[in-house]
KOLLUMPA-718461 format. One record per residue (C-alpha): x, y, z; residue number from 0; residue in one letter. Coordinates in Angstrom, 3 decimals. Layout:
<nodes>
+----------+----------+----------+-----+------+
!       c1 !       c2 !       c3 ! pos ! code !
+----------+----------+----------+-----+------+
!        X !        Y !        Z ! NUM !    A !
...
+----------+----------+----------+-----+------+
</nodes>
This chain:
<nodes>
+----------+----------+----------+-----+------+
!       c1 !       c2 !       c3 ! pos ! code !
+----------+----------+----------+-----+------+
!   21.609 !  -16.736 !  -22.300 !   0 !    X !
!   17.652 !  -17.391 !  -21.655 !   1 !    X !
!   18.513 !  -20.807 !  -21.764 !   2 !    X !
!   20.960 !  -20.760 !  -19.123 !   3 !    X !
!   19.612 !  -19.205 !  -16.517 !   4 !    X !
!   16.294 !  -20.307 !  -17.273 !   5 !    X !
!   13.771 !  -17.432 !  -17.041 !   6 !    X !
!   11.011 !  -16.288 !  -19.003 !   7 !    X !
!   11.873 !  -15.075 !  -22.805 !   8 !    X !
!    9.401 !  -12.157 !  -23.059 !   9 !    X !
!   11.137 !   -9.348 !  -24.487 !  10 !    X !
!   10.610 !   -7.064 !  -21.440 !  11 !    X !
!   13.160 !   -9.980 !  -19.284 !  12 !    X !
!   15.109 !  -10.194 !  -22.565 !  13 !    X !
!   15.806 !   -6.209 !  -22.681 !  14 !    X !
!   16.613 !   -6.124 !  -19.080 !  15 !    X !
!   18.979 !   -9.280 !  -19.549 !  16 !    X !
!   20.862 !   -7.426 !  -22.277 !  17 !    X !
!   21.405 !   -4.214 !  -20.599 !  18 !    X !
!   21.995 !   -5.245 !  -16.752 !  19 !    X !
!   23.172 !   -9.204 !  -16.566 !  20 !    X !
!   26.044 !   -9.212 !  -18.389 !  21 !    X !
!   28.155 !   -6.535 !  -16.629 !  22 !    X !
!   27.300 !   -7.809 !  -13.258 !  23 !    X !
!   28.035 !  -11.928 !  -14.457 !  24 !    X !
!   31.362 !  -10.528 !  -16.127 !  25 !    X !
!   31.563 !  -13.638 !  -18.355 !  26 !    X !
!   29.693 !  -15.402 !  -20.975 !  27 !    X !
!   27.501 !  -18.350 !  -19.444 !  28 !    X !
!   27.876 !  -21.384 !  -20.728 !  29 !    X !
!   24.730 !  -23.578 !  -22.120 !  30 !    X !
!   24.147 !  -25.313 !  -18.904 !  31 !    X !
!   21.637 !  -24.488 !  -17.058 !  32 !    X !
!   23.466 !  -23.315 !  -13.695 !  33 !    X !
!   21.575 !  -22.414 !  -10.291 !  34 !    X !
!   24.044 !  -19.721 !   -8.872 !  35 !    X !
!   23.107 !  -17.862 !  -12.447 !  36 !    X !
!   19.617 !  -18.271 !  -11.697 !  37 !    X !
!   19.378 !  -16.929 !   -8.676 !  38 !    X !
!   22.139 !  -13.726 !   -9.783 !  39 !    X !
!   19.572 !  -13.508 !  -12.637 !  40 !    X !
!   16.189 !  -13.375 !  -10.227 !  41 !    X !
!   18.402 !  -10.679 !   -7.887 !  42 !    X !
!   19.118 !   -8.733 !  -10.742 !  43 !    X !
!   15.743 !   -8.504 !  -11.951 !  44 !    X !
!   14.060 !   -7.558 !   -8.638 !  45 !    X !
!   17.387 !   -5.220 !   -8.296 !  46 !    X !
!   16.559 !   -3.564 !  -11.992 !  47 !    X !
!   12.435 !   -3.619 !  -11.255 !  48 !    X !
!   12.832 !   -2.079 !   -7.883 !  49 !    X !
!   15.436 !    0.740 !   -8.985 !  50 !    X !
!   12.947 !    1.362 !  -11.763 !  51 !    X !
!    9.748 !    1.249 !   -9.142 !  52 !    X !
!   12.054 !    3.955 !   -7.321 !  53 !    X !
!   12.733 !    6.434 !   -9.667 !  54 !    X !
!    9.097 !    6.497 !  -11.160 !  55 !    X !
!    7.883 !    7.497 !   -7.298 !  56 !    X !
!   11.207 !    9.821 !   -6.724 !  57 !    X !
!    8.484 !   12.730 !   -7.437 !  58 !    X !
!    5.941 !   11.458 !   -5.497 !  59 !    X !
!    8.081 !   10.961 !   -2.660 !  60 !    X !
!    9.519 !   14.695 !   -3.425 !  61 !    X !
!    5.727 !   15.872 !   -3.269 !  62 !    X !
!    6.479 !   17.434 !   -6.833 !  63 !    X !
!    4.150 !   14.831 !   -8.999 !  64 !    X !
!    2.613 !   16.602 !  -11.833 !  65 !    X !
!    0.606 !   13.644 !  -13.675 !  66 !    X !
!   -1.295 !   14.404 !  -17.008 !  67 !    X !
!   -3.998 !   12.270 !  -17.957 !  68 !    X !
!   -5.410 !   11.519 !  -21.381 !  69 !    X !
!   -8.424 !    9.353 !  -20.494 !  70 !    X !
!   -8.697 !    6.196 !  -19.737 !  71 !    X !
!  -11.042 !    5.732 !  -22.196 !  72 !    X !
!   -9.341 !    8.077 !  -24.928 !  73 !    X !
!   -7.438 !    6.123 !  -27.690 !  74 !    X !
!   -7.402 !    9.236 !  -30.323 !  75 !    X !
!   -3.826 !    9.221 !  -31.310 !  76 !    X !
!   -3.786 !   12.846 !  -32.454 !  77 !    X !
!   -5.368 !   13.637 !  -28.852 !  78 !    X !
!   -3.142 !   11.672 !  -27.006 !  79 !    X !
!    0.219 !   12.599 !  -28.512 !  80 !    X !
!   -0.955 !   16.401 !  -28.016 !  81 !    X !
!   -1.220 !   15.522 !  -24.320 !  82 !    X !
!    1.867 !   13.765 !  -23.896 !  83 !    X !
!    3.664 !   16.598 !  -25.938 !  84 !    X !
!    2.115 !   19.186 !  -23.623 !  85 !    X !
!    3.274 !   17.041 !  -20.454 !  86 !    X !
!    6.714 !   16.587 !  -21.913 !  87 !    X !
!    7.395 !   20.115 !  -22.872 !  88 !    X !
!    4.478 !   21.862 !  -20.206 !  89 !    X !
!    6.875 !   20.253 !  -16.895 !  90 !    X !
!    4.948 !   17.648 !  -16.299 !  91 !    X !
!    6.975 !   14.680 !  -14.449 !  92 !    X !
!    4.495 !   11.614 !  -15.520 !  93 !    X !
!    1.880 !   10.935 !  -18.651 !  94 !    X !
!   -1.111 !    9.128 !  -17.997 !  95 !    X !
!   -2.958 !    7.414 !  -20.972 !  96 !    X !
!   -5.571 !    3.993 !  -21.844 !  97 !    X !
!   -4.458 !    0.646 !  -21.371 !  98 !    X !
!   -3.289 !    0.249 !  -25.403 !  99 !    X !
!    0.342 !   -1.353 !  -26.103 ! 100 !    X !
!    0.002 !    0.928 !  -28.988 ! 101 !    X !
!   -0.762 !    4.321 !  -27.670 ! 102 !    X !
!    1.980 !    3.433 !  -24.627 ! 103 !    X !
!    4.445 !    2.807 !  -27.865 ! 104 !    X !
!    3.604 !    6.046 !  -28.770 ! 105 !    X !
!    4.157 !    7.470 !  -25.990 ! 106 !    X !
!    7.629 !    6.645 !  -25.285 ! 107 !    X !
!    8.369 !    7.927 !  -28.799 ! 108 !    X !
!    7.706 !   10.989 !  -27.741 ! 109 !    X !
!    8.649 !   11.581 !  -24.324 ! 110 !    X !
!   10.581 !   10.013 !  -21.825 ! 111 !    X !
!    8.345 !   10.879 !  -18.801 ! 112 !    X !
!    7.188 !    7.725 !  -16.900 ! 113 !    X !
!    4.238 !    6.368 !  -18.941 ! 114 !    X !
!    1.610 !    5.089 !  -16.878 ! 115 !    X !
!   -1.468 !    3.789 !  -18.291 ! 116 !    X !
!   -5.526 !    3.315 !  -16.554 ! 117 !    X !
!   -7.405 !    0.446 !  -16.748 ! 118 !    X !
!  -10.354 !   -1.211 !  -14.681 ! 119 !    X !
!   -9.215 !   -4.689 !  -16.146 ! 120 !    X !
!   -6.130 !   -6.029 !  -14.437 ! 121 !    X !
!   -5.368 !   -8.324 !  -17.540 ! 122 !    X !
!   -5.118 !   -5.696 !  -20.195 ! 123 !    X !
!   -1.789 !   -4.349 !  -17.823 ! 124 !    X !
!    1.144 !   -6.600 !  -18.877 ! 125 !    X !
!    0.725 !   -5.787 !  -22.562 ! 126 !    X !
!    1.260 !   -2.462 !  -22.098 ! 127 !    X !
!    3.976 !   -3.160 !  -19.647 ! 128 !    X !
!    5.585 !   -5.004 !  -21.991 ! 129 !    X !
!    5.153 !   -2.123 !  -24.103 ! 130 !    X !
!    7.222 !   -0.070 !  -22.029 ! 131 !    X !
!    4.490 !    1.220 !  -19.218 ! 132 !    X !
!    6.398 !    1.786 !  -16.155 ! 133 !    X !
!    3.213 !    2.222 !  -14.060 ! 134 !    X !
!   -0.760 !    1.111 !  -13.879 ! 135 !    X !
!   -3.140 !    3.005 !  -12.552 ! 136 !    X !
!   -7.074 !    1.401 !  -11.091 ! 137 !    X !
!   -9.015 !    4.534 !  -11.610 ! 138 !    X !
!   -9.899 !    7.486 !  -13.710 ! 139 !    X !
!  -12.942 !    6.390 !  -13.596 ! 140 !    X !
!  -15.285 !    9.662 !  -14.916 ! 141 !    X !
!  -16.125 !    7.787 !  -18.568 ! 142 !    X !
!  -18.144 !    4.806 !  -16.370 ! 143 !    X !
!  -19.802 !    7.414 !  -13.959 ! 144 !    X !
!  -21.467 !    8.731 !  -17.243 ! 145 !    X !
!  -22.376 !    5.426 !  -18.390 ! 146 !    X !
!  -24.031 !    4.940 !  -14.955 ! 147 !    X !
!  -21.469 !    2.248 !  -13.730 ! 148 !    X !
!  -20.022 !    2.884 !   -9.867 ! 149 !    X !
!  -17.127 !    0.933 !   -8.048 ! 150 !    X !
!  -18.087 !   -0.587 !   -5.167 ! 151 !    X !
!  -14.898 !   -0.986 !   -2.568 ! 152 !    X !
!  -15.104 !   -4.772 !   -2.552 ! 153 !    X !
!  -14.580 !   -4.710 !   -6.187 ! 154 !    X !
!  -11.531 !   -2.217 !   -5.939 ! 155 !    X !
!   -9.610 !   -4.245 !   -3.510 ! 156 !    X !
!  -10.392 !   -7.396 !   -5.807 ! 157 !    X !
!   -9.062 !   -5.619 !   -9.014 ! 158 !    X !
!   -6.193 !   -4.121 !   -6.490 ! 159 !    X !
!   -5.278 !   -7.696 !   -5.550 ! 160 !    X !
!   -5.156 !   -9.080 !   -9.093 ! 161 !    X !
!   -3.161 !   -6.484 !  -10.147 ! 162 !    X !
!   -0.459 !   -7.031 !   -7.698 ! 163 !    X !
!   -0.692 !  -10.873 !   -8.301 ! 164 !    X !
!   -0.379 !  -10.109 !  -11.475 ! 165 !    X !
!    1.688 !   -7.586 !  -11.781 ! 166 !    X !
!    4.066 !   -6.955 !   -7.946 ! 167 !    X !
!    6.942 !   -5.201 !   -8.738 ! 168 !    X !
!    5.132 !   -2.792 !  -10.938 ! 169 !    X !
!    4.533 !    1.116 !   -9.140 ! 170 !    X !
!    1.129 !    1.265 !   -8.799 ! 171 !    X !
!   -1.764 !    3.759 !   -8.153 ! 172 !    X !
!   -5.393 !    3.455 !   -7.256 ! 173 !    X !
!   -7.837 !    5.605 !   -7.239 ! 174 !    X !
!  -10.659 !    5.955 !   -4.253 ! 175 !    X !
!  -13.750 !    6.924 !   -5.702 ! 176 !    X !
!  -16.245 !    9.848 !   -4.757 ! 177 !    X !
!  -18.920 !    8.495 !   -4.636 ! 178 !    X !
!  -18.081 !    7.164 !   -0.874 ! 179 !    X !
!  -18.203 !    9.066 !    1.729 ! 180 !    X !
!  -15.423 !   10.656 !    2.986 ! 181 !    X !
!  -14.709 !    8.171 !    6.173 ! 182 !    X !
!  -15.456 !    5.217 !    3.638 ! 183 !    X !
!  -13.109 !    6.859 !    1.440 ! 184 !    X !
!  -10.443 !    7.020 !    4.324 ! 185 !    X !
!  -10.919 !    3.461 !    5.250 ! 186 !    X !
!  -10.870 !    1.967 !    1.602 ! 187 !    X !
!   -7.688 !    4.432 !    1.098 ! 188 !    X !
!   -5.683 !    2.389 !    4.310 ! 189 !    X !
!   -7.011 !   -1.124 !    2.680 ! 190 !    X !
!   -5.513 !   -0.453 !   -0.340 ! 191 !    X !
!   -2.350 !    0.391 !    1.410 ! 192 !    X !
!   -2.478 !   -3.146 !    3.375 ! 193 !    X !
!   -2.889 !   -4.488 !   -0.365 ! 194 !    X !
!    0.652 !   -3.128 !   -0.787 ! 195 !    X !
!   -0.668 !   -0.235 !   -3.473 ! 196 !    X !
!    2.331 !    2.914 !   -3.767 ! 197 !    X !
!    0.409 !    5.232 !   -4.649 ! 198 !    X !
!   -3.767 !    6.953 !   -3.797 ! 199 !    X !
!   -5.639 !    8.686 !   -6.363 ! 200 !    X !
!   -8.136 !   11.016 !   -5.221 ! 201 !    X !
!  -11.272 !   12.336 !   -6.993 ! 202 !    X !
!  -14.249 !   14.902 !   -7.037 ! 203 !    X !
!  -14.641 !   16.934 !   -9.860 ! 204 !    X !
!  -17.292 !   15.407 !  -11.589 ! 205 !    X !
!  -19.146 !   15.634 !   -8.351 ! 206 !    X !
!  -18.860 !   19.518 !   -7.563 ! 207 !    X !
!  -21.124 !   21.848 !  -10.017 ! 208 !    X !
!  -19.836 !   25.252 !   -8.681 ! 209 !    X !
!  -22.766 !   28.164 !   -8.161 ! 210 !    X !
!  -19.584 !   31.367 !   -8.567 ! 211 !    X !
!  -17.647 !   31.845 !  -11.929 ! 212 !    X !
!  -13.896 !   32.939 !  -12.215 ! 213 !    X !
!  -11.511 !   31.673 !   -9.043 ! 214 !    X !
!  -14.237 !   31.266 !   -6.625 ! 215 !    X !
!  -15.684 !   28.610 !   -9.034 ! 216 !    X !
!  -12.328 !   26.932 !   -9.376 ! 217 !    X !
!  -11.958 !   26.328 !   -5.760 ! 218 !    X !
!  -15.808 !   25.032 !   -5.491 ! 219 !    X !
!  -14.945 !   22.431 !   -8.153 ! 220 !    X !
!  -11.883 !   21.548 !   -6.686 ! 221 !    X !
!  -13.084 !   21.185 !   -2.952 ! 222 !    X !
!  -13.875 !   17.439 !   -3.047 ! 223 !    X !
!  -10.527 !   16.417 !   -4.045 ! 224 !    X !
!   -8.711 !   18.898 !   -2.149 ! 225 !    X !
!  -11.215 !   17.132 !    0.978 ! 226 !    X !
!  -10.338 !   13.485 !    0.028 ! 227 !    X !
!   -6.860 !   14.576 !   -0.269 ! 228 !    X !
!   -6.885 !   16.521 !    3.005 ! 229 !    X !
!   -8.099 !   13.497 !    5.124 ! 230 !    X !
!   -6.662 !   10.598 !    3.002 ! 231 !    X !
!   -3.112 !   12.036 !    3.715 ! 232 !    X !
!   -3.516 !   11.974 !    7.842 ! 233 !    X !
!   -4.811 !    8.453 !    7.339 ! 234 !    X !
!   -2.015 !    6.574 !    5.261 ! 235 !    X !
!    1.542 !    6.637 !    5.114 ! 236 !    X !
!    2.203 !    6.280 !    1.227 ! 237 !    X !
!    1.873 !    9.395 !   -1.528 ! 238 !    X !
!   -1.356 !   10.692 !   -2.181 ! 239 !    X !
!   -1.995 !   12.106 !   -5.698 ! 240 !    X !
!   -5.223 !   14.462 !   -5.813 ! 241 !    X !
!   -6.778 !   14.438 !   -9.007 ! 242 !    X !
!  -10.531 !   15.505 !  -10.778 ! 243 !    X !
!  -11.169 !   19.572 !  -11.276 ! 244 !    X !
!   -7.678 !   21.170 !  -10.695 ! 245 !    X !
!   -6.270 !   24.133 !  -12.018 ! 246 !    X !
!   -3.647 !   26.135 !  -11.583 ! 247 !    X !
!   -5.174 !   27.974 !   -8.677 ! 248 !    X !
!   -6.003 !   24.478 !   -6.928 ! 249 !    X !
!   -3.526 !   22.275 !   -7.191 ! 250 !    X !
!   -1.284 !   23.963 !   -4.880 ! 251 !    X !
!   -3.955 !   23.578 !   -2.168 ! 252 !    X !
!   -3.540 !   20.193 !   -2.778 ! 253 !    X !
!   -0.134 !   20.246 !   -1.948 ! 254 !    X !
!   -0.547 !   22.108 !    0.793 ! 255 !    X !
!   -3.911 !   19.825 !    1.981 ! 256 !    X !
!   -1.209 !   16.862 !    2.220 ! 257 !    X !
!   -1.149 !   15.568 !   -1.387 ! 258 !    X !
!    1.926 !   14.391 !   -2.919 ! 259 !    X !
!    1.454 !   15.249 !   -6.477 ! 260 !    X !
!   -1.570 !   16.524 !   -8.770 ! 261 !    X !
!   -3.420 !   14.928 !  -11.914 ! 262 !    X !
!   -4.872 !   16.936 !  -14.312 ! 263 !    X !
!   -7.248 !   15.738 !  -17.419 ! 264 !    X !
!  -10.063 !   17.629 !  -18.749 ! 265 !    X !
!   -8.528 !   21.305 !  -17.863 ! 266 !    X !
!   -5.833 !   19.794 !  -20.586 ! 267 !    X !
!   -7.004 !   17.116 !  -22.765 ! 268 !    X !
!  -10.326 !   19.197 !  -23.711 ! 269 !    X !
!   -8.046 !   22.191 !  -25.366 ! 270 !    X !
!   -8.310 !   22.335 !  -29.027 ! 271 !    X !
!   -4.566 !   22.525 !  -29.704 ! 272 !    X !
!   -1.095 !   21.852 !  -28.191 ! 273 !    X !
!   -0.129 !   25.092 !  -27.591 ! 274 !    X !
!   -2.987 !   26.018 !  -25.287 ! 275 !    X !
!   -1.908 !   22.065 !  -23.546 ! 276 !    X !
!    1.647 !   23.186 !  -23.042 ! 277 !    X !
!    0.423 !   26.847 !  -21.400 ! 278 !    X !
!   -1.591 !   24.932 !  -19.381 ! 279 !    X !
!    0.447 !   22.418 !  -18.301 ! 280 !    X !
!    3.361 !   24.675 !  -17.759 ! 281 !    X !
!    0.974 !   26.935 !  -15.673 ! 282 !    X !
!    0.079 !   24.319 !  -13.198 ! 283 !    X !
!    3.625 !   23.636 !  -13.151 ! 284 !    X !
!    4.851 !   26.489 !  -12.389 ! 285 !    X !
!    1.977 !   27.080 !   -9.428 ! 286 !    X !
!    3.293 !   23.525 !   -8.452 ! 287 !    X !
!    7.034 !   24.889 !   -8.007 ! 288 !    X !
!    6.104 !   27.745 !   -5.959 ! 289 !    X !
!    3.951 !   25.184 !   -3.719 ! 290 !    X !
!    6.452 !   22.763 !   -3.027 ! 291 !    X !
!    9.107 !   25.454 !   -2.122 ! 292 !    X !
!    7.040 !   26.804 !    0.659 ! 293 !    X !
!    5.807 !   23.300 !    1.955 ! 294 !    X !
!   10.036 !   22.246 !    2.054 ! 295 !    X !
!   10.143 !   25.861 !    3.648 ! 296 !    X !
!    6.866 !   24.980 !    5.957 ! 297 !    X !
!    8.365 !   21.352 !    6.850 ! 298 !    X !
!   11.926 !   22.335 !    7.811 ! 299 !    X !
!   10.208 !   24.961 !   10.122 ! 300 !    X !
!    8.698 !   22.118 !   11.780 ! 301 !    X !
!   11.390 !   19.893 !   12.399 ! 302 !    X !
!   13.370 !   22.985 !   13.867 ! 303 !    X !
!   10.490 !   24.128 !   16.305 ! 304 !    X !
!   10.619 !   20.175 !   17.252 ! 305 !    X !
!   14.033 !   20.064 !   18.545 ! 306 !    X !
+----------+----------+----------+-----+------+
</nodes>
């Protein structure tokens, strides 16, 4: 069949040629190479990777994302199957984890969440696509802050624009870093939409070192996000995930300050066990639910007071 419609034999194109092509050709092809295959092959690629692209934003676009992030530096197997367990079974609707073929092979093992995986090196995404990563994510970018290392925009649309040359059909998110200001972030957040990205990341946490304890602290750790997110939203017309310092008691500000969805590392991935991950997880869930029925409530309010 590769032969015969002539496109390339990794196994990704291989297991979408096995499970779409042949209903939609209806016959066997014959050896020859033959252009009206090719081109019903090409369509029904773009048709499977767009369908695909689609349902791994269906939450975003529902402003119900609930992304759980490992660390893009964090390739502790034990670790990261505890997170992806707590996502799976916590409500989660996406797993976020390194750039490894390995760990995202682990990760579809055991959940079957949309796996997307971090990396500041373009090149190290089609392995793990291959793997079965059905989104990449520029960002998550708190292990290189510690090391000293900052992203400069210039270098963020570069690794933005590989990515996509590399990579075009795949969903994909990028992160705008805090350490901008809040009009540069803005105006690096619509670049990256001219680049074509689906999805903005915001950030903050490792910024904020809150001066209260209990809630109050919460919301001081969370207000650079829940900012970025705020004035990101009014300023682009694609999903904006706030992420860095959330909590159950933030994140449906977020949703509320415009974001689309909410990641959420260190308040999960730092717990000793997967029982205190799946509370967690299913508490910020559950905040999440109650948020997202009174912005649908807030929003058709809106469109009635219009007409």
């Amino acid at each position: 069949m590769q032969a015969s419609i002539c496109i390339p034999t990794s196994s990704t194109s291989r297991s979408l040629l096995k499970t779409i092509t042949n209903p939609l050709l209806g016959h066997s092809l014959s050896s020859k190479p033959c252009l009206s295959l090719k081109r019903r092959a090409s369509f029904t690629t773009k048709a499977v990777l767009s369908t695909t692209k689609e349902a791994v934003l269906k939450d975003f676009h529902e402003r119900r994302a609930l992304k759980i992030i490992s660390g893009l530096q964090n390739f502790d197997k034990e670790n990261v199957a505890s997170v992806i367990t707590a996502a799976e079974q916590g409500g989660a609707t996406h797993v976020d984890i390194a750039c490894d073929p390995e760990l995202v092979k682990l990760a579809i093992s055991l959940t079957s969440l949309p796996v997307c995986v971090s990396s500041v090196d373009p090149a190290a995404f089609p392995a793990a696509v291959e793997a079965g990563a059905l989104m990449v994510e520029i960002g998550n970018y708190d292990s290189f802050y510690e090391m000293g290392v900052i992203f400069t925009p210039e270098q963020i649309l570069n690794l933005t624009k590989e990515t996509k040359r590399i990579l075009p059909s795949v969903a994909l998110s990028v992160t705008v870093p805090h350490t901008l200001s809040l009009p540069d972030q803005v105006k690096l957040a619509e670049m990256l939409e001219q680049e074509g990205v689906d999805v903005i990341q915001t950030e903050g946490g490792k910024c904020s070192n809150p001066s209260q304890s209990g809630v109050l602290g919460l919301i001081e750790k969370a207000s650079p996000t829940l900012a970025a997110a705020y004035s990101i939203s009014r300023a682009v017309n694609i999903p904006v995930m706030c992420s860095s310092g959330l909590s159950a008691v933030t994140a449906p500000m977020a949703i509320t300050a415009g974001a689309a969805g909410v990641g959420v590392g260190s308040a999960v991935n730092k717990l000793n066990d997967v029982v205190a991950m799946i509370a967690e997880v299913r508490s910020i869930s559950d905040s999440l639910g109650a948020s997202t029925g009174t912005s649908r409530r807030a929003s058709s309010e809106e469109k009635i007071l219009k007409l």
